[in-house]
C-alpha positions as CSV (number, residue, x, y, z in Angstrom):
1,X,3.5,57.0,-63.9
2,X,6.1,58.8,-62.3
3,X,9.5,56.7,-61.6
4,X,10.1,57.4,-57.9
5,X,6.2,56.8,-57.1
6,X,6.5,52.9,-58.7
7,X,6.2,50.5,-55.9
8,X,8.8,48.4,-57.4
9,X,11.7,51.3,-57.9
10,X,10.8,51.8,-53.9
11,X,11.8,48.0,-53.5
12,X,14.7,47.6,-55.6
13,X,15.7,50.9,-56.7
14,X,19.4,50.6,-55.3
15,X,19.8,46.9,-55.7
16,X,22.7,47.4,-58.2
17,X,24.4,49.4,-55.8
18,X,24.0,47.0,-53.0
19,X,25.0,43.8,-55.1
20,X,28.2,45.2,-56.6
21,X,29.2,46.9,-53.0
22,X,28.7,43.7,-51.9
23,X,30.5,41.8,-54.2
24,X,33.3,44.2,-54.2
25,X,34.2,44.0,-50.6
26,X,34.5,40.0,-50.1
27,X,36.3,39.8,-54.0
28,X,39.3,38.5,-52.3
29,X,37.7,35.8,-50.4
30,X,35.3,34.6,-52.0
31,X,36.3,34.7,-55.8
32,X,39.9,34.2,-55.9
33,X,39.8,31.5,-53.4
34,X,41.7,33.4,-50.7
35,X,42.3,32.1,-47.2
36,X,43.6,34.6,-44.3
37,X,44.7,31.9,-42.1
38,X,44.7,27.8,-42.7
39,X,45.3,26.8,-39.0
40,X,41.4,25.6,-38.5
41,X,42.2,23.5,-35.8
42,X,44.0,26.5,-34.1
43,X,41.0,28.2,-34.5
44,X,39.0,25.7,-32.9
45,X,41.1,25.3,-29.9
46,X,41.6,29.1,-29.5
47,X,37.3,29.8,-29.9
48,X,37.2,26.8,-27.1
49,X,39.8,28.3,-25.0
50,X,38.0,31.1,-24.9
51,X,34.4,29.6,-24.3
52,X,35.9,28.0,-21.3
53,X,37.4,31.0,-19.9
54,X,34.5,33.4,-20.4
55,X,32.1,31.4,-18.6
56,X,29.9,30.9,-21.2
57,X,30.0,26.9,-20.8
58,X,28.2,27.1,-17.7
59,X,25.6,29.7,-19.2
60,X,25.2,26.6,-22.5
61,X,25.0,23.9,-19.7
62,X,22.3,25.4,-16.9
63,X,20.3,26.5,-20.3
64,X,20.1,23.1,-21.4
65,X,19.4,21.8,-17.8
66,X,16.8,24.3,-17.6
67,X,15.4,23.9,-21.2
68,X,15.0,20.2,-20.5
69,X,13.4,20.7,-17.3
70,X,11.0,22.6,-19.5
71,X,10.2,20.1,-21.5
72,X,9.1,17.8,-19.4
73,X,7.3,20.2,-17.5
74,X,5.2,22.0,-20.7
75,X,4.8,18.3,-22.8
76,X,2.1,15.9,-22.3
77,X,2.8,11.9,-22.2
């Protein structure tokens, strides 16, 4: 059987590749344990901050208004 016709070569034929360019770009963070910045709480507020201002609150809050209304509608009992 010819090697680039095997269904299995078709499937993981470039896996190696994949795995080590993987592993290869996140070395830093994930193997030695490195962290970029330790303020998480920072990070929080800033990600909140920014939820606020963006609107996107009120998009979360009329979907779950409108989800729940839904609900009741589409359930039985």
């Amino acid at each position: 059987m010819e090697h680039l016709s095997d269904p299995l070569f078709l499937i993981l034929g470039n896996l190696d590749f994949h795995i080590n360019f993987a592993v290869s770009d996140y070395t830093d963070y994930f193997l030695y344990g490195y962290v970029k910045d330790a303020n998480v709480l920072g990070q929080i507020q800033n990600y909140w901050n920014n939820f606020v201002k963006t609107g996107q609150i009120w998009a979360m809050l009329i979907g779950i208004i409108i989800g729940y209304m839904f609900k009741g509608l589409t359930s039985y009992g």
